[in-house]
N, C-alpha and C positions, 0 to 999 in steps of 0.2 A: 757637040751634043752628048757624043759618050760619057764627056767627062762630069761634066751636071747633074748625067742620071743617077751616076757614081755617087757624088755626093751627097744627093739628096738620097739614097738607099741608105747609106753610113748612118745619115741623123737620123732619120725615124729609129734606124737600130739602137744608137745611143740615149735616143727618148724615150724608148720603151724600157732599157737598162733602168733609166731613170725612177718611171713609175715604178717597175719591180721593187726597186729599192725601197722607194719611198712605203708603197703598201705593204712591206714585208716590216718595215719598221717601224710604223703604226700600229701594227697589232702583233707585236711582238709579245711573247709569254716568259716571264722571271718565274723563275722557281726559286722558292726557299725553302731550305732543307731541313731538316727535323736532325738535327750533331750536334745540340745543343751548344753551337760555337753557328748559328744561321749563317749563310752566308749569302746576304744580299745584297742586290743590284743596285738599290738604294736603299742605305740605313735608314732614315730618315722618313721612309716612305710607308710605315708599318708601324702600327701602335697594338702592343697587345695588351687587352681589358682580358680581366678574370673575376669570374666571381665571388662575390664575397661570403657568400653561406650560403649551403648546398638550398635549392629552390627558393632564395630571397628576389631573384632579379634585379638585384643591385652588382655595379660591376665598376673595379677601378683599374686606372693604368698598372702594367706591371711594373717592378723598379728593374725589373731583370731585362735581361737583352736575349735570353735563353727563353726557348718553349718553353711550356708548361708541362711538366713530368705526371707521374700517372695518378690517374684522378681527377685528370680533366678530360674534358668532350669538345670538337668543334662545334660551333654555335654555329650554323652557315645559315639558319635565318636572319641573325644580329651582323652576322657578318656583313663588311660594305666597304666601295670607296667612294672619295666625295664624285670622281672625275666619270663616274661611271664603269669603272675598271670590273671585270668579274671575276671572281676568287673562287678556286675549286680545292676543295681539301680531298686529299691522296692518304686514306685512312692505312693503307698496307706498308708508305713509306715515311708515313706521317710528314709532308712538306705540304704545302700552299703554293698552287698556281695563279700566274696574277695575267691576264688577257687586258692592253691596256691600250686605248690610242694616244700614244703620249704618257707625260709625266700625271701619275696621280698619286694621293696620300687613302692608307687600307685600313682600317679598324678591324682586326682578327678578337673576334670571342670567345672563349673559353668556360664554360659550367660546369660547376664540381659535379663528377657521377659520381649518382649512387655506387655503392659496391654488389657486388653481385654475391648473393650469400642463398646458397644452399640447405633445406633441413632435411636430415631424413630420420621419421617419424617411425615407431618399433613398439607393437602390441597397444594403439590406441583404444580408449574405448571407444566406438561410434556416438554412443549418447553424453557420457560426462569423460572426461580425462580423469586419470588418479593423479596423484604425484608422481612426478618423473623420478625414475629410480637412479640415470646417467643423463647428463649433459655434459658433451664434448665439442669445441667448434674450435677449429685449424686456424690458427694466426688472428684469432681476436680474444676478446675477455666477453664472457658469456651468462647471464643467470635466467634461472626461470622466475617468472613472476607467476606465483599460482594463482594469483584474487584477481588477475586479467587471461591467466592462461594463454602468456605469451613469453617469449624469448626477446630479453634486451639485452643488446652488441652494443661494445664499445670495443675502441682500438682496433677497427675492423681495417685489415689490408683488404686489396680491390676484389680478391676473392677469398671467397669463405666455405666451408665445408662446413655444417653443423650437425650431431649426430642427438635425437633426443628419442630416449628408450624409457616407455612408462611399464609399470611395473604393479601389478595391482596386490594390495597388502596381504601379508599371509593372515593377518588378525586384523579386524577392524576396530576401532573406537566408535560405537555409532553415538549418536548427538543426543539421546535423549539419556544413556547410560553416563554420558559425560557428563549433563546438566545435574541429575540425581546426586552424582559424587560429588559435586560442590558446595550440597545444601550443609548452610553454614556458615560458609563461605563469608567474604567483604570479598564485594565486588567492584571494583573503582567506587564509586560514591553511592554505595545499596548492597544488599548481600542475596543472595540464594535462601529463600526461605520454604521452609514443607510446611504450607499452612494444613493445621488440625483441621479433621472430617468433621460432617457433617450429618446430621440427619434430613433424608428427603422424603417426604409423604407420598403415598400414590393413589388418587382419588378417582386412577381411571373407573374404577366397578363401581364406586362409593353412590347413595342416593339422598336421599332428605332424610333426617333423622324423624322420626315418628314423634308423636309429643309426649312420650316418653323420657326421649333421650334428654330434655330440659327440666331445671329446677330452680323455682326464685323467681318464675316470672313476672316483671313490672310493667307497665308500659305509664307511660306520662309524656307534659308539652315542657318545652322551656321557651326561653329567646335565644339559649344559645345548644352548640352541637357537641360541646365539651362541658356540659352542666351532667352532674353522674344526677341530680333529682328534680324532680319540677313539679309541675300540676297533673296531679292524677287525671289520667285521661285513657280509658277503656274502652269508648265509643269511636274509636277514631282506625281500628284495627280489627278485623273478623281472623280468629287462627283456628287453620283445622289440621292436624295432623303435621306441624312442623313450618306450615307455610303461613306467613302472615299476609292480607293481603288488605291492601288502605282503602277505606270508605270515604268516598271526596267530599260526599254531603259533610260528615264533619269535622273539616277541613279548617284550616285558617289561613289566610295567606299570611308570608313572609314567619312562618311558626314551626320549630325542631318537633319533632313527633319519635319520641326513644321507646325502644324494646329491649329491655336489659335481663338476664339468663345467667343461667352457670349450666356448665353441659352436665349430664348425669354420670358419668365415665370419664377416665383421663384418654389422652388421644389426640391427635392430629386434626384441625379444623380448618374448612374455608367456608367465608359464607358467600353464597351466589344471587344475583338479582339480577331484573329485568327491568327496565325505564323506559315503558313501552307508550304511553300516552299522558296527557296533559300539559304542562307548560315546559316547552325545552330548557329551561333551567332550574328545575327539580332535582336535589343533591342526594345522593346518600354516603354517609359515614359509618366508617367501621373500626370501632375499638375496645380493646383486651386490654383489664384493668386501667380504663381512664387513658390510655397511649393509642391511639388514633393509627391503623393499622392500614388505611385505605381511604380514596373519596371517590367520588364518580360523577357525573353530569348527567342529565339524560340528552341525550344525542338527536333523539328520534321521536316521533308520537306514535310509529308504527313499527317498529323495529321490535320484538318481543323477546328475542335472544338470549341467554342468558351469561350474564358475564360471573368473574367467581375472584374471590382477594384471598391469598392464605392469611390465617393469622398464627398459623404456628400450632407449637406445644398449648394443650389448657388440661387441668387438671375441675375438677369439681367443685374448688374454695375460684376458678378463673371468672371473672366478671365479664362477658361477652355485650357488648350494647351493638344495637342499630337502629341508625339516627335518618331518619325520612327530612329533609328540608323542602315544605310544602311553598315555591315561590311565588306560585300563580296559581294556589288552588282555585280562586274562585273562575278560574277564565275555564274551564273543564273537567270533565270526568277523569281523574286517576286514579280510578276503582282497580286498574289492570297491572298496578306499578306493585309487584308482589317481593318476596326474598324469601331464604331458606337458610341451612348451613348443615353441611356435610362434613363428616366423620373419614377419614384415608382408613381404607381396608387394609394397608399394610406400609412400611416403612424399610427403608434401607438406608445404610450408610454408603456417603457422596464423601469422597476423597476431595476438597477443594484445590488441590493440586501445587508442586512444586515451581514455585514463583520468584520473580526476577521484581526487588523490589527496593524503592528510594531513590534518589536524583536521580542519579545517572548511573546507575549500574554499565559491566560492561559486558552485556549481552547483544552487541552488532554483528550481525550471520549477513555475508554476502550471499544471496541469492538474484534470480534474474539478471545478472550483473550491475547489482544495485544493493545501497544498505536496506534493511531490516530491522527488526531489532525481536529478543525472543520474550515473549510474554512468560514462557513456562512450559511446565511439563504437565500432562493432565490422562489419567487412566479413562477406562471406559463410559465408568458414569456419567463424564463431561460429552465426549464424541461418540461413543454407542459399541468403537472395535473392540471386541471383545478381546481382554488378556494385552491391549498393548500399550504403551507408556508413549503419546504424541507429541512433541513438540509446535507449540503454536507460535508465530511469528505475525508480525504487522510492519508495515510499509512505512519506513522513514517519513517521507515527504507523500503527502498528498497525491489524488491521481484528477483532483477539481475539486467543482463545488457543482452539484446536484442536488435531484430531489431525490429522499430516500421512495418516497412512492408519488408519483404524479396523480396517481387518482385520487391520492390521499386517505388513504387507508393504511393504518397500522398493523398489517398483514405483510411478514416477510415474505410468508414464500410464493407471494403472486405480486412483488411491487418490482417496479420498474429498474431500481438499482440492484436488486438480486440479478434479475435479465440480463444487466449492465454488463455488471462483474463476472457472472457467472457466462457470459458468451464472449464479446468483443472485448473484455480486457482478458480473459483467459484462455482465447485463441489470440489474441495484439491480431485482432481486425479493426476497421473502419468502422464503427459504429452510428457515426454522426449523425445520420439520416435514418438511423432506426427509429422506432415509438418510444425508446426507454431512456433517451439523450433529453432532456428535460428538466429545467425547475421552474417552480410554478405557471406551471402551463406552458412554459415557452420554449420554444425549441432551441438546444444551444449550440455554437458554430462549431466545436467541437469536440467529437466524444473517438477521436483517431488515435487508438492503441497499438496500431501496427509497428512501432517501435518503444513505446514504456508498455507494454501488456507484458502476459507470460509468455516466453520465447520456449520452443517448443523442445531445444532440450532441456527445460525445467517442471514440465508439466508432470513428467512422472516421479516427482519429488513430495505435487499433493496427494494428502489422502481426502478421499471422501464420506464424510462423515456425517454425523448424527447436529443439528443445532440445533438445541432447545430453546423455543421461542416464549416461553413465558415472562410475564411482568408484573410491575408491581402500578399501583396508582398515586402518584406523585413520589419524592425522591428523599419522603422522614423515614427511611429506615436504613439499615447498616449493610456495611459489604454481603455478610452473611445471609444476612436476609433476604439481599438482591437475590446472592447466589440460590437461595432457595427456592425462591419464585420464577425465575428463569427455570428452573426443571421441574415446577410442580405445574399439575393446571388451570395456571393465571395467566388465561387470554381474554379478550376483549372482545365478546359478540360470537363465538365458537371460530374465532381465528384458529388458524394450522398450531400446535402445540411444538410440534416438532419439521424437522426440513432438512432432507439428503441434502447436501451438495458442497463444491467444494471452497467456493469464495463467498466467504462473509465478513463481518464488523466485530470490535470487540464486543463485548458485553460492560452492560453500566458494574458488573462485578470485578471484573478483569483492572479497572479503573478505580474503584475499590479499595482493591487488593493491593495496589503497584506503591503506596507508601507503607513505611515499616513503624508497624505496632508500636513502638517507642517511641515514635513521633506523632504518628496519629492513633490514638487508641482505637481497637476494634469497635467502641462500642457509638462512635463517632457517626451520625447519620449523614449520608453521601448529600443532600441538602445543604451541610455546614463546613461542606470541603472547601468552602473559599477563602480557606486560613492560610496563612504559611507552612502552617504544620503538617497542615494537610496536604489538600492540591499542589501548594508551591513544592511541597516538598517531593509530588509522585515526579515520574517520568513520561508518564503517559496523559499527563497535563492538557490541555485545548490548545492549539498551536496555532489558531487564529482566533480574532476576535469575533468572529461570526459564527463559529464553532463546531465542532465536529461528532459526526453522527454516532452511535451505537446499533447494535443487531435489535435492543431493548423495548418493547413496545410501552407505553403509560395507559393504563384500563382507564384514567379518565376518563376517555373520550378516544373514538373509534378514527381518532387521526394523528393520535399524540402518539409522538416515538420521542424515546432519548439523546439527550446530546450534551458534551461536554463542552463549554467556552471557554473563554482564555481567564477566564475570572477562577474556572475550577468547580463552581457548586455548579451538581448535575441539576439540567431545567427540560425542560421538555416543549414541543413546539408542532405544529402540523408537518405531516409527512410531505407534503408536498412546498416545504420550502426549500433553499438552495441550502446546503450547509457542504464544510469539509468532509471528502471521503480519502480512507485509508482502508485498505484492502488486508484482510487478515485471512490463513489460510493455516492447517495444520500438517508437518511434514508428514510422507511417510514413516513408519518407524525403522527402514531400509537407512536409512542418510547419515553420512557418518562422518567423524572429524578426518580432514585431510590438515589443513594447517590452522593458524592464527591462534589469537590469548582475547577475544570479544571486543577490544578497545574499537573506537570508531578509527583509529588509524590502520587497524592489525585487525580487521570482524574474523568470526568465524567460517574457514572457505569450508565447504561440504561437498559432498561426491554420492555417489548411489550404486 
């Protein structure tokens, strides 16, 4: 019996030996070591993938039998084996532990790391950077890019040291001294031009001339509104003191009713009228020697307001007419539909300003982190700062298509794209859901500037300024002219004359101006821009077909604002349609050349 017990004591021992074994070599652990000569358990057993370009996620067999040397990372999420095996990577001695039961085959992953690169930054400025005055970085090749205001590495080893010390200039070049010194200039395809001043009248004090101030007066009918004579007609007109004012009783319908004058005195003249009742489509015309200066519509049967057209320089031999078109006298009384014409108390000369003009000039200024392009340079008269030389700029590519006034009123400084611009694109907020995201009447899906708005270290770049809101009525007369009536005042219904602030539109003069006198002659009315020579030939052309808006109000009618199309000839249309907007704003006169030569590859970078 002893001997039995014996034996069966031995086996259970030797059984037990057994499993030890067995479980011990089940989950036994291979290491492979990082000696670039691995030394593994089984060759065969290990496939190492590397990737193919840093963050593509593409990944191929290696040809090598060798780890991967520096610049790579273990991938221990990709990492696997088919058999279920676990893999731990030993980052201190760079080897792979393989945990396996049994034989299995490992896929080990590898991803190019980034390199680890250091800058240390020296006298920035918090709001704009200057030019870096030293760029230095340890074991790579280094430049500064100043029109991103960033540093691009190449040849970078895994670590990098970068040293970038800015420097701010003992002299500046500022941007409006720079644009002046090139007038003259050929600019890529347009040159720098200092278009000749102006004379601008100021009719703020001015009143009704007395009936004095008139000599030669006529009055007669025709059938048409550009007839200088017709049928003597007397009764159709009561004048007392300057003011003419229409008697409907005798009236004709569809029939011109002229009052033709020579003023008593040479001098500055607008004449002003009211289209306060009778048939909403009762016209009045206005023209200086037979050249038709102005038209108007009557808008309203109660609106009594007075609107005003310049006609310029007239001297005593000037032939002034005003042409009444009676549409529908017989449907009512237009006894109340009156006019007059005022004398400017004083005159000053308007600098039309240093201009960037013909195809393509190359006036590209990065601003906002985005192209620009520079209309010019423009002194006081234009923006109101006294003593200083502004640089005006406008917005490459469009910011939509809106209404310039949802209410429909030819009034800048209370329509909805002023709001627009002048809040949520020039803080780049959300505007979407505001009242002033709009065209024709509809609300649109979005008006989110929070990244194309003005970014807030560019905001103290604008100045805020003076814009002159006057206009002309319909689009026969010339740059000059525009530019005239824009600063005289020619508003439509006692609209705002002028308007602080600091984002607005070009002007229908600004468009004008933008082709060169040798191609389009001055004296070319911005109505017959739809030439080659003309439009085709500005830069500031309509850059869609639906067309793009202006600051410009049209006194036709108390809803017509200016707009350029893709055709070129300025047309005019209700404020509240959708049209292209470009955002124009004037630098400070602070802003100075840091790098570039204007080209749209190389724009002007600026600093403050």
């Amino acid at each position: 019996m002893k001997l039995k017990k014996s034996f069966c004591i031995i086996s259970i021992f030797i059984f037990l030996i057994f499993i030890s074994f067995m479980l011990f070599y089940n989950n036994k652990e291979d290491v492979v070591n990082n000696d670039l000569e691995p030394k593994k358990s089984n060759p065969n057993a290990f496939a190492i993938m590397l990737e193919t370009e840093a963050g593509s996620g593409s990944y191929e067999p290696s040809s090598s039998s060798l780890w991967p040397g520096d610049g790579y990372i273990f991938n221990e999420t990709l990492s696997r084996c088919e058999n279920g095996g676990e893999l731990t990577w030993h980052e201190d001695t760079r080897t792979v532990s393989l945990k396996a039961s049994g034989s299995d085959k490992c896929y080990l992953y590898f991803d190019i790391q980034s390199p680890d690169v250091t800058v240390a930054t020296n006298n920035s400025n918090n709001y704009m950077p200057v030019k870096p005055a030293t760029l230095s970085c340890s074991g790579a090749t280094a430049e500064y890019n100043q029109k991103y205001q960033r540093i691009e590495i190449s040849q970078i080893n895994k670590y990098t040291n970068c040293n970038l010390t800015y420097q701010a200039p003992s002299s500046k070049t500022y941007l409006n001294d720079y644009i002046v010194e090139l007038v003259g200039s050929t600019q890529g395809n347009g040159q720098v031009v200092d278009e000749p001043s102006t004379t601008i009248a100021d009719f703020t004090n001015s009143t009704s001339l007395a009936q004095s101030g008139y000599s030669g007066t006529t009055m007669y009918s025709s059938t048409s509104s550009s007839s200088t004579s017709g049928t003597t007609n007397t009764n159709s007109y009561t004048f007392n003191d300057g003011n003419w004012t229409s008697v409907s009783s005798n009236m004709t319908t569809s029939t011109y009713y002229h009052i033709k004058f020579k003023p008593s005195s040479n001098g500055y003249y607008q004449v002003c009228y009211s289209l306060s009742s009778g048939s909403f489509r009762n016209y009045l015309y206005i023209y200086k020697n037979s050249v038709q200066q102005g038209s108007a519509i009557q808008a309203s049967t109660t609106d009594s307001r007075e609107s005003c057209i310049g006609i310029g320089y007239a001297d005593t031999s000037t032939d002034i007419r005003i042409v009444l078109y009676a549409y529908e006298a017989s449907t009512g009384p237009i006894s109340t539909l009156s006019f007059n014409v005022k004398k400017a108390t004083s005159t000053k000369s308007s600098d039309i300003g240093i201009r960037y003009e013909g195809k393509n000039p190359n006036n590209y200024i990065w601003y906002n982190n985005e192209l620009w392009r520079i209309i010019g340079v423009f002194d006081s008269s234009t923006h109101g700062q006294s003593g200083k030389n502004l640089v005006k700029i406008i917005r490459v590519n469009p910011i939509g298509s809106m209404s310039w006034n949802d209410l429909n009123i030819n009034d800048w400084s209370e329509s909805s794209l002023m709001n627009l611009l002048n809040g949520a694109y020039l803080n780049a907020q959300d505007g979407t859901n505001s009242e002033y995201c709009k065209t024709d009447g509809i609300s649109l899906s979005n008006c989110d500037y929070t990244n194309v708005g003005i970014k807030s270290a560019y905001r103290n770049m604008i100045a805020n300024v003076k814009w002159y809101l006057g206009g002309h009525s319909g689009a026969n007369i010339t740059a000059e002219d525009f530019y005239i009536r824009e600063r005289e005042i020619n508003v439509y219904k006692n609209n705002s004359t002028e308007w602080n602030g600091e984002i607005g539109l070009m002007y229908v003069s600004d468009y004008g101006y933008s082709v060169l006198a040798n191609s389009c002659a001055r004296t070319t009315n911005l109505d017959s821009y739809n030439s080659l020579v003309c439009g085709g030939a500005s830069w500031l052309q309509g850059i869609a077909s639906i067309g793009e808006y202006t600051i410009t109000q049209d006194l036709s009618a108390s809803s017509y604002v200016f707009r350029i199309p893709n055709d070129a000839q300025v047309r005019s249309l209700s404020a509240n349609t959708g049209f292209i907007v470009r955002p124009v704003l004037y630098l400070d006169s602070s802003v100075y050349v840091i790098d570039g030569n204007g080209t749209m590859a190389d724009p002007y970078i600026i600093g403050v």
